[in-house]
C-alpha positions in Angstrom: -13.3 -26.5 -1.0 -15.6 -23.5 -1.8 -14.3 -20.2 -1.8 -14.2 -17.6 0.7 -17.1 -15.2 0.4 -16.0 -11.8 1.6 -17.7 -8.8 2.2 -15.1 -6.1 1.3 -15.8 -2.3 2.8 -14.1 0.4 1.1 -13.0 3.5 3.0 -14.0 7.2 3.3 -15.2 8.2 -0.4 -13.9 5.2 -2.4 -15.5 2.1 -4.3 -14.5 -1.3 -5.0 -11.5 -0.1 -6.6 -9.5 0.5 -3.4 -10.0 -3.5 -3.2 -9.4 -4.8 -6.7 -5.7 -4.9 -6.1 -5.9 -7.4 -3.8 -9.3 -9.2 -4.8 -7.9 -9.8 -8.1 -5.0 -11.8 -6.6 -7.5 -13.9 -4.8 -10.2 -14.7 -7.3 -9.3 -18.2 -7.2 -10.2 -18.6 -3.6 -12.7 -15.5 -3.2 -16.2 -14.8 -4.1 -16.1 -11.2 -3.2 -19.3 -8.4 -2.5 -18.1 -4.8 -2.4 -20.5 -2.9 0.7 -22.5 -0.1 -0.3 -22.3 2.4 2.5 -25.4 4.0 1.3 -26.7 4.6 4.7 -26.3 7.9 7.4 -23.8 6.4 9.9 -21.5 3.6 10.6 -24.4 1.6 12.2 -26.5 1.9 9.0 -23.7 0.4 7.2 -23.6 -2.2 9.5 -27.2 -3.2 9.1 -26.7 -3.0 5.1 -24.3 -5.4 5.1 -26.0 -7.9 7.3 -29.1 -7.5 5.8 -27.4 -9.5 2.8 -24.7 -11.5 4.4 -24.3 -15.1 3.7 -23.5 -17.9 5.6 -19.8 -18.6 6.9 -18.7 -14.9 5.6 -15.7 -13.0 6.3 -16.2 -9.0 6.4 -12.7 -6.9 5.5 -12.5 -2.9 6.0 -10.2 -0.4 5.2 -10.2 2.5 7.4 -13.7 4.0 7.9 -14.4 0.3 6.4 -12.9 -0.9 9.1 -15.1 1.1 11.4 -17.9 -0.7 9.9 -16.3 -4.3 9.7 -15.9 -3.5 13.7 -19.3 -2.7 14.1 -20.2 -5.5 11.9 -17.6 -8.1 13.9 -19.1 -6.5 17.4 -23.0 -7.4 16.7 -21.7 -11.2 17.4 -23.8 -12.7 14.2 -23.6 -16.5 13.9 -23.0 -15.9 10.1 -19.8 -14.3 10.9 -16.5 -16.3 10.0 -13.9 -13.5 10.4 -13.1 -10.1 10.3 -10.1 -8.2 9.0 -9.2 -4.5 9.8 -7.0 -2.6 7.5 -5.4 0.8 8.0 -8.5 1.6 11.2 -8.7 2.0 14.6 -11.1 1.7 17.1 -11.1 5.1 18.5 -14.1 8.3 18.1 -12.8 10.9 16.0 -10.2 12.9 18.0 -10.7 17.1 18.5 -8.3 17.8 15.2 -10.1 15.7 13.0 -13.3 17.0 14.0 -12.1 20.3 13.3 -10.0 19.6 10.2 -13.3 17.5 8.8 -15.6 20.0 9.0 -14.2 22.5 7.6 -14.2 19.9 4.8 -17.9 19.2 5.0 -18.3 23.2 5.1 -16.6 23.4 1.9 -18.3 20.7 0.7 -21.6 22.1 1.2 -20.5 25.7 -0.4 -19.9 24.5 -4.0 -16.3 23.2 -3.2 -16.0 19.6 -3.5 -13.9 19.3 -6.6 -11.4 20.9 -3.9 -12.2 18.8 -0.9 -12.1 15.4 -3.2 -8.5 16.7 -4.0 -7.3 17.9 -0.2 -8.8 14.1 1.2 -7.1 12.3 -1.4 -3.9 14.6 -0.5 -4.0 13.5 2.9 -4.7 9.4 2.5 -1.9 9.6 -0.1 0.8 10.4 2.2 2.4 12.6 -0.8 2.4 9.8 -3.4 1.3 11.4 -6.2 0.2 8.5 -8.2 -2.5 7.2 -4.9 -3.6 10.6 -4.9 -4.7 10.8 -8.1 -6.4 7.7 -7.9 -8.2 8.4 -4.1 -9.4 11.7 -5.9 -10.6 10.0 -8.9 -13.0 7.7 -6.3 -13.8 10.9 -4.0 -15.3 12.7 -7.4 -17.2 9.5 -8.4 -19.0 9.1 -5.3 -19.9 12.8 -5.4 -20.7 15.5 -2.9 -23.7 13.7 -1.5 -22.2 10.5 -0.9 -18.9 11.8 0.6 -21.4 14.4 3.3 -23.0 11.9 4.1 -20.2 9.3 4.9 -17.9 11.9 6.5 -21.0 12.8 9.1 -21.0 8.7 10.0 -17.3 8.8 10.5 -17.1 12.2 12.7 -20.0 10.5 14.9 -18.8 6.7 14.9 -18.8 5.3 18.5 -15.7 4.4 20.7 -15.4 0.5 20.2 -12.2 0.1 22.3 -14.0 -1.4 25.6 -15.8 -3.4 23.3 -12.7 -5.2 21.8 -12.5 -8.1 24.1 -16.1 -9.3 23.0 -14.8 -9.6 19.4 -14.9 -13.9 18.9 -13.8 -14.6 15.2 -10.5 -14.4 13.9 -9.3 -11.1 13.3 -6.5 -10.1 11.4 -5.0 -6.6 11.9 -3.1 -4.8 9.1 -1.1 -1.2 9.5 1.5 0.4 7.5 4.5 1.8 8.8 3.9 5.4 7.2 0.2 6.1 7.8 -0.2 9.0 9.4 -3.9 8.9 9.8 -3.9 5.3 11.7 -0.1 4.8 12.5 0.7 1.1 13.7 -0.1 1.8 17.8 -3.9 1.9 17.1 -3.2 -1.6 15.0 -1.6 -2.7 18.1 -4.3 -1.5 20.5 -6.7 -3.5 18.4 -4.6 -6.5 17.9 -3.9 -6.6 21.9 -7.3 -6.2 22.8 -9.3 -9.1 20.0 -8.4 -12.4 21.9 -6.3 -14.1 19.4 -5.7 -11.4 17.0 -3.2 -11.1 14.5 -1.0 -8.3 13.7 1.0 -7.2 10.3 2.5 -4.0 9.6 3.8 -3.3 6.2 5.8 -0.9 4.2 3.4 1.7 3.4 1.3 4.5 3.9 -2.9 4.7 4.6 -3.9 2.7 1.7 -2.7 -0.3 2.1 -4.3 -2.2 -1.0 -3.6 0.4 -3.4 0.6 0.9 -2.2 1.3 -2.9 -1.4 -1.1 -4.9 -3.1 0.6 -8.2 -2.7 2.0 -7.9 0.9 -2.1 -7.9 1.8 -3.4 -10.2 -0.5 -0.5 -12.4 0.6 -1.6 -11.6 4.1 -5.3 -12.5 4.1 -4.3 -15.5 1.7 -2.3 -17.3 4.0 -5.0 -16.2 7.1 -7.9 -17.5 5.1 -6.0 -20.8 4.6 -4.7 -21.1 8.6 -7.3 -19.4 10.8 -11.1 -19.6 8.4 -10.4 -23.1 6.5 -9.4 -25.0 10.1 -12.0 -22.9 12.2 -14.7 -24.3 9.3 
């Protein structure tokens, strides 16, 4: 059989290297495209990646990837195969992280990223030391311009939670015990509202592919094989 091809969406100022943990694992049954985000908002992302999108694809997201891989799994294109949501949730950015993020963005736009690349990867980390020095290494390669901009389309992304119900592909849901930017109940309010969703909740904190690389690629190996292989 051919191999998967999977649009993989990084989350809020990262690259394909949050992925390569887990695409590595599955070269041998995944052609894999890393999105750009190179748009203004989460719907710009969304028409990015479907500008491009083959046949028969499967679109994963972690965290504000998984906003877009939402977005993406909401515009009911034939092409689509399946969608899998890491570390997200469906929900418009709440009153604290509107406040916390733009005081970030304000920062940001003073002369003070070096700082802000440092406090975001602080807070996805969870206190691992290690992931935080890799999440700030991603934040300072993308750059001032690229995280402004992709911050703005996360504080404005829509409320998708009505919308859930609609969602007609497989979807597999993944959470980690000890994120405390998308704890597990958000998983679970996707997961209850996506007919025929699947859940998983693993031992870690927000980034998932970078603390438990295998549990996930384990995860979306046996899912490909069960729900995308017999749907095809």
């Amino acid at each position: 059989m051919s191999k998967h091809k999977i649009i993989f969406v990084p989350g809020l100022a990262s690259d394909g290297r949050l992925w390569q943990p887990v695409i590595d694992p599955l070269s041998d049954i995944v052609e894999s495209t890393i999105a750009r985000c190179s748009g203004k908002s989460i719907t710009d992302f969304a028409d990015e990646i479907l500008a491009d999108a083959p046949d028969g694809f499967v679109i994963a997201g972690i965290s504000m990837g998984g906003y877009v891989a939402l977005e993406v799994a909401l515009r009911g294109d034939t092409r689509l195969a399946g969608v899998a949501l890491l570390n997200t949730n469906a929900r418009p950015a709440s009153t604290l992280q509107l406040q916390r993020s733009t005081a970030l963005l304000e920062d940001a736009r003073r002369g003070l990223f070096d700082a802000v690349a440092g406090k975001l990867a602080e807070t996805v980390a969870g206190g691992k030391v290690e992931v935080a020095a890799f999440a700030a290494a991603m934040a300072r390669r993308l750059g001032c311009d690229g995280y402004l901009r992709q911050q703005q389309a996360v504080l404005n992304r829509p409320d998708q939670r009505s919308l859930l119900p609609q969602i007609a592909v497989p979807t597999l849901v993944i959470a980690g015990d000890d994120d405390r930017i998308c704890p597990p109940s958000l998983a679970n309010e996707i997961a209850r509202s996506v007919p025929g969703a699947e859940l998983e909740i693993f031992p870690c904190g927000h980034l998932s592919t970078v603390e438990v690389p295998e549990m996930v690629s384990a995860s979306l190996r046996d899912w490909l094989s069960r729900r995308i292989e017999a749907r095809a």
